[in-house]
PyMOL Python script that loads the backbone (N, CA, C, O; Angstrom):
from pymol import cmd

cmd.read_pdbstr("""\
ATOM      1  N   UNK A   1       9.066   2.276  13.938  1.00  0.00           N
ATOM      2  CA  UNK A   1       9.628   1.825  12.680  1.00  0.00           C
ATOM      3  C   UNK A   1       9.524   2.975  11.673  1.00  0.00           C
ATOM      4  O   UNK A   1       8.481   3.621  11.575  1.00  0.00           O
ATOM      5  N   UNK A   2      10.606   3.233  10.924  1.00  0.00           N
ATOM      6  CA  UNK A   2      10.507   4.609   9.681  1.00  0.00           C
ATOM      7  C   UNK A   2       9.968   4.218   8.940  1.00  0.00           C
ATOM      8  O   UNK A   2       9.819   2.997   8.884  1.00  0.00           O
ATOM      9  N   UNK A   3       9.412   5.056   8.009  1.00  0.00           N
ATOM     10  CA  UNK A   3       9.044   4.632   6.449  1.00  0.00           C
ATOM     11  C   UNK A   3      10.041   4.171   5.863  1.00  0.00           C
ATOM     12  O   UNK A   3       9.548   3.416   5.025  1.00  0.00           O
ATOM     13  N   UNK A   4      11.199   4.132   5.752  1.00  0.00           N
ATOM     14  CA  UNK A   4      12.066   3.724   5.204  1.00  0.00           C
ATOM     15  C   UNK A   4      12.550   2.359   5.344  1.00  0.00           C
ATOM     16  O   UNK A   4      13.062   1.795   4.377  1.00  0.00           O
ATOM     17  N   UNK A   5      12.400   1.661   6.712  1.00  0.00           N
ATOM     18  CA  UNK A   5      12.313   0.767   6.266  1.00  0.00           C
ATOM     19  C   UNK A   5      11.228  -0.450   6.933  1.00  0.00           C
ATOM     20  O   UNK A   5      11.366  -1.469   7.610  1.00  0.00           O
ATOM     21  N   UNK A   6      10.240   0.204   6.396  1.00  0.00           N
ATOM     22  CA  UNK A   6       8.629  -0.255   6.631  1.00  0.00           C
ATOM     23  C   UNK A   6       8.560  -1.151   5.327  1.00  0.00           C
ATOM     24  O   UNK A   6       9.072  -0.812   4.260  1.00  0.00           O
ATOM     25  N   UNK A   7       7.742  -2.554   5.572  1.00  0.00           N
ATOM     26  CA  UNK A   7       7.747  -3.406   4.416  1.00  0.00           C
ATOM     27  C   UNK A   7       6.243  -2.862   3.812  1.00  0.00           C
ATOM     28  O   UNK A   7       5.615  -2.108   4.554  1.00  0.00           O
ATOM     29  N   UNK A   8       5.790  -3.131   2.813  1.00  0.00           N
ATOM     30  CA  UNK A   8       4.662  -3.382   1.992  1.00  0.00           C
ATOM     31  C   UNK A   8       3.838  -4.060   3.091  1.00  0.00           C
ATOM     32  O   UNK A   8       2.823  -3.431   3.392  1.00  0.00           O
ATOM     33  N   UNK A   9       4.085  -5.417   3.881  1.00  0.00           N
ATOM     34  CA  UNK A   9       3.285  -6.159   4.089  1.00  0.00           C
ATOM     35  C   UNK A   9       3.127  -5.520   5.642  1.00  0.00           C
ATOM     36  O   UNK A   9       2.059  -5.340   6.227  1.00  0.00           O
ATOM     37  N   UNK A  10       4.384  -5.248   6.115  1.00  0.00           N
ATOM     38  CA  UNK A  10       4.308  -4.704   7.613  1.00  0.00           C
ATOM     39  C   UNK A  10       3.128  -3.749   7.073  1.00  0.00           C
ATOM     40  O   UNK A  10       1.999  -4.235   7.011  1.00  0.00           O
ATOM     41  N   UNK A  11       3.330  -2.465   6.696  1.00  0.00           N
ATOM     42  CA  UNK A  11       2.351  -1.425   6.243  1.00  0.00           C
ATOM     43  C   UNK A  11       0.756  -2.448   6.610  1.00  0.00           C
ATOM     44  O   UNK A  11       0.092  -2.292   7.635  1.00  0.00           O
ATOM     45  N   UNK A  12       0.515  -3.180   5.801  1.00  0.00           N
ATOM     46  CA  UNK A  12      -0.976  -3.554   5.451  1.00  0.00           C
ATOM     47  C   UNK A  12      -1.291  -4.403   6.931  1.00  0.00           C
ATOM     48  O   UNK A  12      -2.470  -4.686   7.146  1.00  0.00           O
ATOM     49  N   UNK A  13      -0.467  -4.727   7.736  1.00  0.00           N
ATOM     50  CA  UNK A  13      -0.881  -5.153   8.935  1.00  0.00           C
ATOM     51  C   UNK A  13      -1.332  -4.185   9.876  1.00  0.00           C
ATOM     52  O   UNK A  13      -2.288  -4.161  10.651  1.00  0.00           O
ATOM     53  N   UNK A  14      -0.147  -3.170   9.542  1.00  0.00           N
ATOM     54  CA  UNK A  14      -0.639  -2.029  10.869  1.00  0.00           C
ATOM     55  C   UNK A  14      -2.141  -1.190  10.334  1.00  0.00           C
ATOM     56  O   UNK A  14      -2.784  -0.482  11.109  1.00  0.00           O
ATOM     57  N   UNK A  15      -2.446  -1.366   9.225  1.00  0.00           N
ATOM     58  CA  UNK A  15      -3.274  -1.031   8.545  1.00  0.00           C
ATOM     59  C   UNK A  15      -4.844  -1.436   8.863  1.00  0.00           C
ATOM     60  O   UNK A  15      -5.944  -0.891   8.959  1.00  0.00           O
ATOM     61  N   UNK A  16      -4.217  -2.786   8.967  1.00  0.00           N
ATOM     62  CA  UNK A  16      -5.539  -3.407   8.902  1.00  0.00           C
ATOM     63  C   UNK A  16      -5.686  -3.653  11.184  1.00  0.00           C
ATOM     64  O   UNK A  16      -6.628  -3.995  11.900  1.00  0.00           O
ATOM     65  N   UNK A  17      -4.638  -3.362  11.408  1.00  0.00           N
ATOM     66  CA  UNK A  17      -4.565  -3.156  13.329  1.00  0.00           C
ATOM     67  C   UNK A  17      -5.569  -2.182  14.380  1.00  0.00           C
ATOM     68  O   UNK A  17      -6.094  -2.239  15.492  1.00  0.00           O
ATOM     69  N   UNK A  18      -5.388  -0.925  12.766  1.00  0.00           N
ATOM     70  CA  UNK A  18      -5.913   0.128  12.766  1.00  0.00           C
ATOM     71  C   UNK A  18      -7.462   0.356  12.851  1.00  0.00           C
ATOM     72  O   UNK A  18      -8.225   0.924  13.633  1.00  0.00           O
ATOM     73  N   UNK A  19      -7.576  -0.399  11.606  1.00  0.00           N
ATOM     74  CA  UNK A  19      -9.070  -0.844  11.024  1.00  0.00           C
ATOM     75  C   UNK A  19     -10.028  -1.300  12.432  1.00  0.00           C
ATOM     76  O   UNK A  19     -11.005  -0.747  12.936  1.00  0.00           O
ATOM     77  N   UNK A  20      -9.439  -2.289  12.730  1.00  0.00           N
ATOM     78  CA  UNK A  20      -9.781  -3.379  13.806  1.00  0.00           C
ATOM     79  C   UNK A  20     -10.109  -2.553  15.138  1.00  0.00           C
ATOM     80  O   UNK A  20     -11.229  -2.559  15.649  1.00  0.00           O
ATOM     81  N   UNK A  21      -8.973  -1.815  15.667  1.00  0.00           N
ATOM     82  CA  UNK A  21      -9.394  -0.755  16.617  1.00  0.00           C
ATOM     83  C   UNK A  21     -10.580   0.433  16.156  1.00  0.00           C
ATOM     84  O   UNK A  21     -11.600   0.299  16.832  1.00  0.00           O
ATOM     85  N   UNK A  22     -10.634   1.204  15.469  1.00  0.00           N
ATOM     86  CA  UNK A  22     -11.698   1.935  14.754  1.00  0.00           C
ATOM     87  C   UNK A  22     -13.049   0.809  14.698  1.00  0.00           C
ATOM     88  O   UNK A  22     -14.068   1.298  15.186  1.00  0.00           O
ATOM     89  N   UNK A  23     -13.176  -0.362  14.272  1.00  0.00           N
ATOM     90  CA  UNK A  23     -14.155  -0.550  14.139  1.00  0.00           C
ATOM     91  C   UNK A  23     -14.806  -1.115  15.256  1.00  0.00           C
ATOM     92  O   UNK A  23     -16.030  -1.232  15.195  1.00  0.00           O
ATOM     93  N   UNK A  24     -14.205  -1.485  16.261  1.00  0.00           N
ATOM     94  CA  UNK A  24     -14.132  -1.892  17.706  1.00  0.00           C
ATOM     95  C   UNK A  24     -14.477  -1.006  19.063  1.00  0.00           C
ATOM     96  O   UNK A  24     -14.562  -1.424  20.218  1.00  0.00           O
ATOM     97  N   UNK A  25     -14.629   0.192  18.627  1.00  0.00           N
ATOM     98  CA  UNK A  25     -14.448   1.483  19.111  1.00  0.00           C
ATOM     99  C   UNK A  25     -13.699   1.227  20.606  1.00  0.00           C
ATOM    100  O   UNK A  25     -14.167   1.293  21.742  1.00  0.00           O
ATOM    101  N   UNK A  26     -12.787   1.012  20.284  1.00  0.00           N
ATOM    102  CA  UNK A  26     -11.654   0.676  21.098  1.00  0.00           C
ATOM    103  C   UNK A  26     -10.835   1.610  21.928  1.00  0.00           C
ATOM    104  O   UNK A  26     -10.169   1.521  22.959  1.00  0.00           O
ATOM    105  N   UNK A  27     -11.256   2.862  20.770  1.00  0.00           N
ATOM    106  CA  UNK A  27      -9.994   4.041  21.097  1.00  0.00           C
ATOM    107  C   UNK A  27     -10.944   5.028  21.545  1.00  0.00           C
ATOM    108  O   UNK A  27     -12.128   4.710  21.655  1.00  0.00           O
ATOM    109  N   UNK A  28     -10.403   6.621  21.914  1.00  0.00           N
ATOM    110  CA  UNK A  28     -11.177   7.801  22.032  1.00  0.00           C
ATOM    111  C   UNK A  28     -11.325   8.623  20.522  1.00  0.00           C
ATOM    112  O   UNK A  28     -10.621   8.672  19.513  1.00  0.00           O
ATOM    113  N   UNK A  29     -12.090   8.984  20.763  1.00  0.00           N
ATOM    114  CA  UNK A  29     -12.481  10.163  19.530  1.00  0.00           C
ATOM    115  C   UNK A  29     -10.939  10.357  19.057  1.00  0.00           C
ATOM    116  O   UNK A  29     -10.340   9.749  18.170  1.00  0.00           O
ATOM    117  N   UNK A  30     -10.442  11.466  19.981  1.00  0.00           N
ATOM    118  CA  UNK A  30      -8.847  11.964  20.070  1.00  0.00           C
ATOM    119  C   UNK A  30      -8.001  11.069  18.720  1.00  0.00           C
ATOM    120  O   UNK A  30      -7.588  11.470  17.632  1.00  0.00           O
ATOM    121  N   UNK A  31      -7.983   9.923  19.267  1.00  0.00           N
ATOM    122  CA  UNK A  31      -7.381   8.946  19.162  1.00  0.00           C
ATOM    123  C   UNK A  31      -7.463   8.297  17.872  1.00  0.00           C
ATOM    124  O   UNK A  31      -6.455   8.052  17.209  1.00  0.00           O
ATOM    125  N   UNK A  32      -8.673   8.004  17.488  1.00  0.00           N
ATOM    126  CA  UNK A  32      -9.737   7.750  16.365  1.00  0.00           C
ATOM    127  C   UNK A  32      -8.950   8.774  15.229  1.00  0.00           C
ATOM    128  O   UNK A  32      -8.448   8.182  14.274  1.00  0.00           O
ATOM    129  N   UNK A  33      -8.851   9.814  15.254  1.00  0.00           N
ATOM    130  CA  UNK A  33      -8.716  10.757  14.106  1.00  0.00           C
ATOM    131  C   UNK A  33      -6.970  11.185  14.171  1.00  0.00           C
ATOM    132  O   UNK A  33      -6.561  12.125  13.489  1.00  0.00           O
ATOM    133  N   UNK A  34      -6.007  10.361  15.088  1.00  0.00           N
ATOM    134  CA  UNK A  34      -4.969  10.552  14.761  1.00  0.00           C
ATOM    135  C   UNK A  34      -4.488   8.933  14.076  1.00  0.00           C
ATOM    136  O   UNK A  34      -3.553   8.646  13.329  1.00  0.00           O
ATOM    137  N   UNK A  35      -5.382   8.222  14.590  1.00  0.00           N
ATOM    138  CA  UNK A  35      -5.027   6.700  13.562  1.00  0.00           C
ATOM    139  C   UNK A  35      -5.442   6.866  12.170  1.00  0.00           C
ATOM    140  O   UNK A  35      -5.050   6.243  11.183  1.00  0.00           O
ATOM    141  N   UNK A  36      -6.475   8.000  12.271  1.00  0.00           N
ATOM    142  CA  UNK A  36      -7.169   7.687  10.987  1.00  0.00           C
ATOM    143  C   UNK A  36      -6.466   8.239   9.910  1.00  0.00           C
ATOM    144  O   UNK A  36      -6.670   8.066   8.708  1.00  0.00           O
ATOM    145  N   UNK A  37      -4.874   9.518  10.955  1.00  0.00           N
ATOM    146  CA  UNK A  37      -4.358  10.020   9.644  1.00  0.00           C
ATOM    147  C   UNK A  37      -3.336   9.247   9.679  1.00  0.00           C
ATOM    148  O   UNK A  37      -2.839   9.027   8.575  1.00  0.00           O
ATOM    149  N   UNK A  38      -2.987   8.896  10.311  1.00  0.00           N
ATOM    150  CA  UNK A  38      -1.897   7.467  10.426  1.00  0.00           C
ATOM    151  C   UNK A  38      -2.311   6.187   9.250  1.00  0.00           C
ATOM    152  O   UNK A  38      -1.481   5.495   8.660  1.00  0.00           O
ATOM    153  N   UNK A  39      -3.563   6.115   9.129  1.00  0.00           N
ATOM    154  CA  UNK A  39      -3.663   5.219   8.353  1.00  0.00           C
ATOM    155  C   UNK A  39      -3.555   5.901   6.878  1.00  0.00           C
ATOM    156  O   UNK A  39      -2.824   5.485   5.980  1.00  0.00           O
ATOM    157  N   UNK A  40      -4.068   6.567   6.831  1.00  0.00           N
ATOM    158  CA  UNK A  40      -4.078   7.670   4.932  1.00  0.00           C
ATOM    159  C   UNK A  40      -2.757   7.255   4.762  1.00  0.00           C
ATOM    160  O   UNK A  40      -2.567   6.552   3.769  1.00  0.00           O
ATOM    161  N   UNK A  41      -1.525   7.572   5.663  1.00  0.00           N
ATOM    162  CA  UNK A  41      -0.235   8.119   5.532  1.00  0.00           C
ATOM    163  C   UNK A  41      -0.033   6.335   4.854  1.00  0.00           C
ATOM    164  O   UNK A  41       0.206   6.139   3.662  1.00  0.00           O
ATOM    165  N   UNK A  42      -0.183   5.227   5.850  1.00  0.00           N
ATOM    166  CA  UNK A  42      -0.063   4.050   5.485  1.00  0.00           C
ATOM    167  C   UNK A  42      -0.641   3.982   4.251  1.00  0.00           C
ATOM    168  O   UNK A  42       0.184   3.643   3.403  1.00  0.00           O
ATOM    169  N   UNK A  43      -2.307   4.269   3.592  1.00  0.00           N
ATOM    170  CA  UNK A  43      -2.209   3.374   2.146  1.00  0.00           C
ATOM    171  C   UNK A  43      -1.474   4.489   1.443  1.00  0.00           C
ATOM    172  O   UNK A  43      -0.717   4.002   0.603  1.00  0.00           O
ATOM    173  N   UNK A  44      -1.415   5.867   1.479  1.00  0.00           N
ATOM    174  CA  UNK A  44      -0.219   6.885   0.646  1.00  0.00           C
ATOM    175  C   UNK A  44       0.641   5.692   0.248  1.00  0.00           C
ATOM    176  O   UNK A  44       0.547   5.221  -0.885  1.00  0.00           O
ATOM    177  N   UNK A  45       1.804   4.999   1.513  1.00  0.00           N
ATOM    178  CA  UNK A  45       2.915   4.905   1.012  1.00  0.00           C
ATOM    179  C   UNK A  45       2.999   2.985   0.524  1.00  0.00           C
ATOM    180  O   UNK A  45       4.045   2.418   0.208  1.00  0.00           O
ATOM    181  N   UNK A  46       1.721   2.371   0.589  1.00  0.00           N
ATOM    182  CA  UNK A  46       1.270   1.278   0.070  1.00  0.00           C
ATOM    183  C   UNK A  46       0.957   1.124  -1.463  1.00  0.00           C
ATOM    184  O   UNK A  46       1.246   0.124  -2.121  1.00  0.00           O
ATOM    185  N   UNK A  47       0.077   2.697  -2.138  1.00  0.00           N
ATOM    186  CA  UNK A  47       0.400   2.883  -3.169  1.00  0.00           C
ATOM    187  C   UNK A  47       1.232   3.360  -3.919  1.00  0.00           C
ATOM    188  O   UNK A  47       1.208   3.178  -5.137  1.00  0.00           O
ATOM    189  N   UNK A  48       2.359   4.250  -3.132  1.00  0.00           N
ATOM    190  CA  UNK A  48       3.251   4.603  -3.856  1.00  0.00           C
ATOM    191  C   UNK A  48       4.220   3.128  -4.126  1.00  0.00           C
ATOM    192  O   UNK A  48       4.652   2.907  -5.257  1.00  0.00           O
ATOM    193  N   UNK A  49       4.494   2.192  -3.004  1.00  0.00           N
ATOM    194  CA  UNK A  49       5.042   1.111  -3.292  1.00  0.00           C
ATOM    195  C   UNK A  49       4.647   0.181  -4.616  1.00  0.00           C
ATOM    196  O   UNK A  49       5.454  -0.548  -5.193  1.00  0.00           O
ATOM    197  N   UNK A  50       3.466   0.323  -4.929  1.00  0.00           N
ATOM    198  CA  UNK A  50       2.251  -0.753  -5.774  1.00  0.00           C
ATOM    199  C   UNK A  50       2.841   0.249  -6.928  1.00  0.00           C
ATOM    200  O   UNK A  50       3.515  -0.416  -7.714  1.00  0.00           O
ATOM    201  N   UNK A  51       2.813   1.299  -7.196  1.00  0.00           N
ATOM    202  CA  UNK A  51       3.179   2.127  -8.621  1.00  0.00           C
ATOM    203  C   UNK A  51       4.601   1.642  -8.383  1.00  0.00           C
ATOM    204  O   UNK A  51       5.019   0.937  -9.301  1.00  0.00           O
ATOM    205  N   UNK A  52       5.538   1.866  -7.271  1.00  0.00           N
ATOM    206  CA  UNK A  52       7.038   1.240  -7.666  1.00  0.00           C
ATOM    207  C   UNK A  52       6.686  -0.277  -8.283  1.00  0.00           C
ATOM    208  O   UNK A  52       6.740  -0.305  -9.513  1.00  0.00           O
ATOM    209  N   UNK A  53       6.409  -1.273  -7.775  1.00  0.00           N
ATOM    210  CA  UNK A  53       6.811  -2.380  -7.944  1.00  0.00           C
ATOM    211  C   UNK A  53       6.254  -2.514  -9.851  1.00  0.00           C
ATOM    212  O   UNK A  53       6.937  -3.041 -10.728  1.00  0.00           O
ATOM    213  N   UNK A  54       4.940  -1.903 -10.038  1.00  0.00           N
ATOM    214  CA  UNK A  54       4.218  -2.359 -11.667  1.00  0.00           C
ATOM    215  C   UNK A  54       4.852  -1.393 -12.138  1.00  0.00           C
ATOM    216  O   UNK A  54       3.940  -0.927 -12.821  1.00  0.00           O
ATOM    217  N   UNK A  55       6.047  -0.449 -12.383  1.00  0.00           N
ATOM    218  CA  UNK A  55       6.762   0.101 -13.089  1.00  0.00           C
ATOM    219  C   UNK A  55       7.717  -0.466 -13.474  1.00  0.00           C
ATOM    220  O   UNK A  55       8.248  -0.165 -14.543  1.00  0.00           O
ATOM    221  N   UNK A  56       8.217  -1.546 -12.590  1.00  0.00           N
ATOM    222  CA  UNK A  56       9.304  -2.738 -12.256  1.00  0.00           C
ATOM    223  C   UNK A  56       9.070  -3.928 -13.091  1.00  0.00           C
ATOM    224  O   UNK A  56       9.890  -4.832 -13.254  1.00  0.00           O
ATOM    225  N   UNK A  57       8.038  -3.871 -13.545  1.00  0.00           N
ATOM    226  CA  UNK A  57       7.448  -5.261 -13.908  1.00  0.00           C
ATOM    227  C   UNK A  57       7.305  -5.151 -15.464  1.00  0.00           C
ATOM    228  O   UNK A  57       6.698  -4.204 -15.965  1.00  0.00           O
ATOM    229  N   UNK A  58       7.871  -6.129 -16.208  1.00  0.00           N
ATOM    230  CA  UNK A  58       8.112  -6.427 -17.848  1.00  0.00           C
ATOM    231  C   UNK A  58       7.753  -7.930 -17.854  1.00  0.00           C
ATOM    232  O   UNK A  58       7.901  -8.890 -17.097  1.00  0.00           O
ATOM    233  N   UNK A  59       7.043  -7.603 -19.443  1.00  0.00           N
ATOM    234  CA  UNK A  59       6.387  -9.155 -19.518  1.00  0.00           C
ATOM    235  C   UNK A  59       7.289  -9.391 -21.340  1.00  0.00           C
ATOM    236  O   UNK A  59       7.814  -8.779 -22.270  1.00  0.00           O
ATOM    237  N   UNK A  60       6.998 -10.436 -20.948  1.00  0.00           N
ATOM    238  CA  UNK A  60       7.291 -11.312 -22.710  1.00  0.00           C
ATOM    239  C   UNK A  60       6.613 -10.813 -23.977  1.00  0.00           C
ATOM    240  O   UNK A  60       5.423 -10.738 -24.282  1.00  0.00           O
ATOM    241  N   UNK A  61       7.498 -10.563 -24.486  1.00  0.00           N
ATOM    242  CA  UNK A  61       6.541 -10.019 -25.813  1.00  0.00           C
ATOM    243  C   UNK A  61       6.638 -11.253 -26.840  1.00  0.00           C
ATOM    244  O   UNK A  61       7.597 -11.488 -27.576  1.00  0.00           O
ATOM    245  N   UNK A  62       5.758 -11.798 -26.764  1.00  0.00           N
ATOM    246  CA  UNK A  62       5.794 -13.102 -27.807  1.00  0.00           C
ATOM    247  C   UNK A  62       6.083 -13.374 -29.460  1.00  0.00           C
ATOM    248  O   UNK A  62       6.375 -14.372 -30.118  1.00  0.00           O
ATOM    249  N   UNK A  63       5.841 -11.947 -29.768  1.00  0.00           N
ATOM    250  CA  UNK A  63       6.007 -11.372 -31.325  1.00  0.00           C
ATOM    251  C   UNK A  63       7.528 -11.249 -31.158  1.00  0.00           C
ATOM    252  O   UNK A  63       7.987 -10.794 -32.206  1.00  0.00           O
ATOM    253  N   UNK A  64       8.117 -11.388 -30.602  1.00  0.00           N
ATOM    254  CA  UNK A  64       9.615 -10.535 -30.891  1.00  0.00           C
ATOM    255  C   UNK A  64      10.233 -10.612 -29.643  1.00  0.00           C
ATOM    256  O   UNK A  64      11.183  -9.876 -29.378  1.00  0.00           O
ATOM    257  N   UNK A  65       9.786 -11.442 -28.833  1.00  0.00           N
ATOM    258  CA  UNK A  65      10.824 -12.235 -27.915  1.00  0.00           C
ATOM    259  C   UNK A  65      12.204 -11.420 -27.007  1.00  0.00           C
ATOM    260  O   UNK A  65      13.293 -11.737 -26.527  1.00  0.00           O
ATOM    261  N   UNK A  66      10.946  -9.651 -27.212  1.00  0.00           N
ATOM    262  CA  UNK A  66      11.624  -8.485 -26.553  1.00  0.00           C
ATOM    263  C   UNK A  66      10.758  -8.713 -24.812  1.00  0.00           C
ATOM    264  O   UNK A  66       9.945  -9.585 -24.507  1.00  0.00           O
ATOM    265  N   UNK A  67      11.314  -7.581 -23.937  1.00  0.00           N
ATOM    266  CA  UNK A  67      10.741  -7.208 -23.079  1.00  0.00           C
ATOM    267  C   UNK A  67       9.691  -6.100 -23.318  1.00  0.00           C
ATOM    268  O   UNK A  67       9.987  -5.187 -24.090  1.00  0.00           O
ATOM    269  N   UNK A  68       8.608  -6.113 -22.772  1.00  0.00           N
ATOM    270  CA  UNK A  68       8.204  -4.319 -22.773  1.00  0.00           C
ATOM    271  C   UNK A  68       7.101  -4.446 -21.068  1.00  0.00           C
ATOM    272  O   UNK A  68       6.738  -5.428 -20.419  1.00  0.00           O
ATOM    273  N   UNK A  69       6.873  -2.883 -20.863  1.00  0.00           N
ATOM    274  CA  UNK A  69       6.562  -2.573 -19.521  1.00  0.00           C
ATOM    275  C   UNK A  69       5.327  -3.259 -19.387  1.00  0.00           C
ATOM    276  O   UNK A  69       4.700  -3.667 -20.365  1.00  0.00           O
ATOM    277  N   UNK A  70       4.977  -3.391 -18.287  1.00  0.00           N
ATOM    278  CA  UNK A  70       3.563  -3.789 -17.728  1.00  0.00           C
ATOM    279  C   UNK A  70       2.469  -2.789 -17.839  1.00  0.00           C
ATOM    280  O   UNK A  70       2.388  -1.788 -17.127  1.00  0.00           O
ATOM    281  N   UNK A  71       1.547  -3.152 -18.871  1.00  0.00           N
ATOM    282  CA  UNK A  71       0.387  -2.597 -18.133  1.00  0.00           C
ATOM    283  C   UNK A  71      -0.769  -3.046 -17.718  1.00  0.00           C
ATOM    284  O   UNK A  71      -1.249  -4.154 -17.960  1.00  0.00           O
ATOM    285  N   UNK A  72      -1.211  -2.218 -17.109  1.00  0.00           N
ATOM    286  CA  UNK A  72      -2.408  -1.673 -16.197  1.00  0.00           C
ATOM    287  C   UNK A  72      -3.618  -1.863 -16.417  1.00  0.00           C
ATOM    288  O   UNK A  72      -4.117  -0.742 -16.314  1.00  0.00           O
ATOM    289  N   UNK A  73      -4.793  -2.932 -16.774  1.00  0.00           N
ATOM    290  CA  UNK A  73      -5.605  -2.314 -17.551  1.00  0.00           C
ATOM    291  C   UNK A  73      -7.208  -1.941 -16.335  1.00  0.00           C
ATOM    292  O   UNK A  73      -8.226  -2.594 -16.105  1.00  0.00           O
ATOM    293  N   UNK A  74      -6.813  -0.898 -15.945  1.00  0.00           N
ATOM    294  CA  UNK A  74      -8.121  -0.245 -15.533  1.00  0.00           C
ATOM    295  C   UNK A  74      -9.594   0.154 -15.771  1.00  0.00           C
ATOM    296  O   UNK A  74     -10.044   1.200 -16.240  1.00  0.00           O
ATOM    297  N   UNK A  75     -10.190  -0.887 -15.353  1.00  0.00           N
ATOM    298  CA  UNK A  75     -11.613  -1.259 -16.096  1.00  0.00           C
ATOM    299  C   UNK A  75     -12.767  -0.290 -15.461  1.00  0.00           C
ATOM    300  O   UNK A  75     -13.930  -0.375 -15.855  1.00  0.00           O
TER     301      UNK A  75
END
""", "prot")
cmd.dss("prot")
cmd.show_as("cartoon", "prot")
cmd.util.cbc("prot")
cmd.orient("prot")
């Protein structure tokens, strides 16, 4: 399947497929450290999706019954 047209949710399955084998020691060493960049590559393009979608996202402005962007508030 491409990145292109890989879902958000597909992503977090193979993700978490990944996880499951690694923590299972399921695989070889070898093996181990080419999932493991396989997986980086997966949350890479999980967060680049998560910055698309909350760039996307406008809330109600109740004062003035405008739109404005979403934010973030990082605690």
């Amino acid at each position: 399947m491409t990145k292109s047209s890989l879902t958000f949710e597909q992503a977090i399955t193979q993700l978490e497929t990944i996880v499951l084998d690694m923590e299972n020691n399921t695989i070889a060493l070898d093996s181990s450290i080419n999932k493991y960049q396989e997986g980086m590559n997966l949350v890479k393009f999980c967060q680049e999706k998560l910055a698309d979608a909350t760039q996307k996202i406008k809330i109600l402005d109740p004062e003035n019954n405008t739109l404005k962007d979403f934010a973030v508030n990082e605690s």
